[in-house]
C-alpha positions as CSV (number, residue, x, y, z in Angstrom):
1,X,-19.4,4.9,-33.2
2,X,-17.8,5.3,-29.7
3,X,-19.0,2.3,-28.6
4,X,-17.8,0.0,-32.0
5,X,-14.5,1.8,-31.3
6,X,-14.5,0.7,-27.4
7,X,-15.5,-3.4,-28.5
8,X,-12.9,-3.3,-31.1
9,X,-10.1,-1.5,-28.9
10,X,-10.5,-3.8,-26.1
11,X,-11.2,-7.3,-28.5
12,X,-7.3,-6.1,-30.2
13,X,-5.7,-5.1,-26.7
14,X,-7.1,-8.7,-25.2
15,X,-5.6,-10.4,-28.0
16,X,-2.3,-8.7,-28.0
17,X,-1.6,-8.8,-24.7
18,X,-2.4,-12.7,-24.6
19,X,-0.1,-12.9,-27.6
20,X,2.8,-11.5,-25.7
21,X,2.3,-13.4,-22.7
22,X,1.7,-16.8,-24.4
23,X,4.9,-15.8,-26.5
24,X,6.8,-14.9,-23.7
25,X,5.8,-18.0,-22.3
26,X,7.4,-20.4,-24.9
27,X,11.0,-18.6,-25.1
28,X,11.8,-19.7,-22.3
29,X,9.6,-22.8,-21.6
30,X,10.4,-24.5,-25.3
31,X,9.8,-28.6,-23.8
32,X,6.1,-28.0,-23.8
33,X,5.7,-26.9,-26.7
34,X,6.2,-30.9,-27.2
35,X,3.2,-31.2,-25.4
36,X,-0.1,-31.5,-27.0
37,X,-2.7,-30.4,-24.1
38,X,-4.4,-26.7,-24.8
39,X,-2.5,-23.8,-23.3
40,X,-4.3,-22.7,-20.7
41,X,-5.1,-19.0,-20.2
42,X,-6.9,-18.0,-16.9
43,X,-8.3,-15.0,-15.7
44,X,-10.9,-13.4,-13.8
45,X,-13.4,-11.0,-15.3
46,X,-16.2,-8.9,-14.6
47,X,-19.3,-10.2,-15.7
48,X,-21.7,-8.5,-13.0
49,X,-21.7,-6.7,-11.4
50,X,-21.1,-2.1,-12.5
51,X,-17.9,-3.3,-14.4
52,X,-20.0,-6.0,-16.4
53,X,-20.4,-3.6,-19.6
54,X,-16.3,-3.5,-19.9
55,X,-15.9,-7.3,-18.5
56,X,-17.9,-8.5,-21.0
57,X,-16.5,-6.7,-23.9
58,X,-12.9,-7.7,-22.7
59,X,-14.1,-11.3,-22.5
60,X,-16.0,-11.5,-26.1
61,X,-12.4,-9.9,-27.3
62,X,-9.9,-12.9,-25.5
63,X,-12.7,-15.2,-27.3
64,X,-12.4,-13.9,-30.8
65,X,-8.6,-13.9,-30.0
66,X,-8.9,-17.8,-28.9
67,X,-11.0,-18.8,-32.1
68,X,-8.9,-17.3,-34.5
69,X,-5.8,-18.7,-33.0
70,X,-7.2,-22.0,-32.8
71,X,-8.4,-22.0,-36.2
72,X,-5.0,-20.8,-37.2
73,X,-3.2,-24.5,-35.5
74,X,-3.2,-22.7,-32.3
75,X,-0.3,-21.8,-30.4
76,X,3.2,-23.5,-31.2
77,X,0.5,-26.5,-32.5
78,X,-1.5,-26.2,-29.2
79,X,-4.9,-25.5,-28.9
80,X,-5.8,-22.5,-26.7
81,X,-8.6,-22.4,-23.9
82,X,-9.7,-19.6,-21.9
83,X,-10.4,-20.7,-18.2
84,X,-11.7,-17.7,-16.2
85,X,-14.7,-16.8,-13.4
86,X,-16.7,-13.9,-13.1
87,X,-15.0,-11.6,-9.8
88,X,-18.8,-10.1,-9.6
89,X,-17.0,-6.5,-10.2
90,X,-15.9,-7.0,-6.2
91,X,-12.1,-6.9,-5.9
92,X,-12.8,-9.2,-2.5
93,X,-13.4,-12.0,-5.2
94,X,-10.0,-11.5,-6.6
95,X,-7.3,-12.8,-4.7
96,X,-9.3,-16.6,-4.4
97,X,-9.8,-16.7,-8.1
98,X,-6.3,-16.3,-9.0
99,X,-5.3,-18.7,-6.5
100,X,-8.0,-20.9,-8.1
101,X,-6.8,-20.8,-11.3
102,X,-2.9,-21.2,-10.3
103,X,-3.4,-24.2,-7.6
104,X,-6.5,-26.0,-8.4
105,X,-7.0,-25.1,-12.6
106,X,-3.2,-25.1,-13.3
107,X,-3.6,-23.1,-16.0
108,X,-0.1,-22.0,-18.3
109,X,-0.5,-18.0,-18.3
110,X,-2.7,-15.7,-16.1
111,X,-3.9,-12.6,-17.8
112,X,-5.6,-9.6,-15.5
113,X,-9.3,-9.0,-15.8
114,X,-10.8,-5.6,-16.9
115,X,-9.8,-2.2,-14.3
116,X,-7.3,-1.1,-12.1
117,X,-9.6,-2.7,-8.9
118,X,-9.6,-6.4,-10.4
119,X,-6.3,-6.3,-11.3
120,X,-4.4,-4.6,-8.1
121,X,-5.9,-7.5,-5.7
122,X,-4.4,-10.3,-8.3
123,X,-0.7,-9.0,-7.3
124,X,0.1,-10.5,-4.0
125,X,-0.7,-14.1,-5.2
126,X,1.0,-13.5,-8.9
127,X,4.4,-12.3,-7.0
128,X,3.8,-14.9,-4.5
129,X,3.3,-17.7,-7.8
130,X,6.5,-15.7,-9.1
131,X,4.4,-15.5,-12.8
132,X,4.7,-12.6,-15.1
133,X,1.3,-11.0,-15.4
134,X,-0.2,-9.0,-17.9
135,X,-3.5,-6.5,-16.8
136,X,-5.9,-4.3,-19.0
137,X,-6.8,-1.4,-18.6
138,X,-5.4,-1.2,-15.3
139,X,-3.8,1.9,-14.1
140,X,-0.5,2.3,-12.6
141,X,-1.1,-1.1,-10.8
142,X,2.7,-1.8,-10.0
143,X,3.6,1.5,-9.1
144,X,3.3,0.0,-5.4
145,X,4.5,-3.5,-6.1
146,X,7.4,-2.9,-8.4
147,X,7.3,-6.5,-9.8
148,X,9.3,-7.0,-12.7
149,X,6.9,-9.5,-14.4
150,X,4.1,-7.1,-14.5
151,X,3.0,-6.0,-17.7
152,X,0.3,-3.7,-18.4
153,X,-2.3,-3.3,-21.8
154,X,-3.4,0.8,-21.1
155,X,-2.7,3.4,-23.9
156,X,-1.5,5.4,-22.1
157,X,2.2,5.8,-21.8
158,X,4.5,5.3,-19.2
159,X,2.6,7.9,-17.2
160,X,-0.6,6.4,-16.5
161,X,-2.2,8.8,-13.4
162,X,-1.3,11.9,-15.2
163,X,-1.8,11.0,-18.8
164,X,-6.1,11.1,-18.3
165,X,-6.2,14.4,-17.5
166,X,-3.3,16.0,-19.9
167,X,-5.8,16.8,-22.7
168,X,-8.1,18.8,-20.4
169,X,-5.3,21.2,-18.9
170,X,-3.8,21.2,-22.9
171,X,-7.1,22.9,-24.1
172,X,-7.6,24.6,-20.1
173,X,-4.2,26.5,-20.8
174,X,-5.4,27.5,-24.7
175,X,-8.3,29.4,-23.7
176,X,-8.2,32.9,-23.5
177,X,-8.5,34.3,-20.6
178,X,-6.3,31.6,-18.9
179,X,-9.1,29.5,-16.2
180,X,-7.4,30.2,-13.0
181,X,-9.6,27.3,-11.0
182,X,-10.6,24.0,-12.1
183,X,-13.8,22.1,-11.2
184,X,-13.9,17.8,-11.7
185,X,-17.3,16.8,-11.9
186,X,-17.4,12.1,-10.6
């Protein structure tokens, strides 16, 4: 049940957060809508490599995102097609694949891979490319960077490094007698 739960939650939050970028992308680039090539959505993901589980879910999401679009008339009467490469789960792989996809693929919108490591490596060339950016599941990425283009897909709220850990001091500070230590098992 977890599991079905997991697929689902990240297949809807892939789709969403392409949605908003791809929509985002049109108010204020209306000419190409004109334009009858695909839209072009790149990104790296994780498919080997530890995050590969996650990666792979994420990615079958963005699909059934694409092929419902498409069988919809697309986006503004464009086809859309996914261009993306696996990072291997190694954040190393990052930086080349986004600069990949931006200079060599020129692909229209560039949407972050699965985790907080995949997408935080991504940054320097997205600021550098000046493109808004959209990561899943990625926590607190911008915190450092500041880059008003960033978006993030993390239910989570606005505070992402405390918000994980909220529940567990909620029911900590319920109990009777009050735990005076606390012990985090990795």
């Amino acid at each position: 049940m977890i599991r079905r739960f997991k697929t689902k939650t990240c297949a809807l939050l892939a789709g969403v957060a392409v949605t908003l970028l791809a929509g985002g992308m049109f108010i204020t680039s209306g000419a190409q809508a004109q334009n009858k090539e695909p839209i072009k959505i790149g990104f790296g993901q994780s498919l080997t490599g530890f995050l590969s589980p996650n990666g792979k879910q994420a990615l079958l999401g963005a699909e059934i995102w694409r092929d419902r679009v498409n069988k919809e008339g697309g986006l503004l009467g464009r086809k859309v097609e996914l261009v993306y490469y696996d990072d291997k789960s190694s954040p190393q792989e990052v930086p080349g694949i986004y600069t990949k996809l931006l200079d060599v693929d020129k692909v229209d919108l560039v949407v972050g891979g699965y985790a907080t490591n995949q997408n935080a490596p991504a940054m320097p060339v997205i600021i550098r490319k000046g493109k808004t950016y959209i990561s899943l599941f990625a926590l607190d990425v911008n915190s450092q960077f500041k880059y008003p283009k960033y978006f993030s897909v993390l239910p989570t709220g606005p505070e992402t490094k405390t918000s994980f850990t909220e529940g567990f001091f909620q029911v900590a500070g319920a109990q009777k007698p009050k735990p005076t230590t606390v012990a985090l098992a990795f």
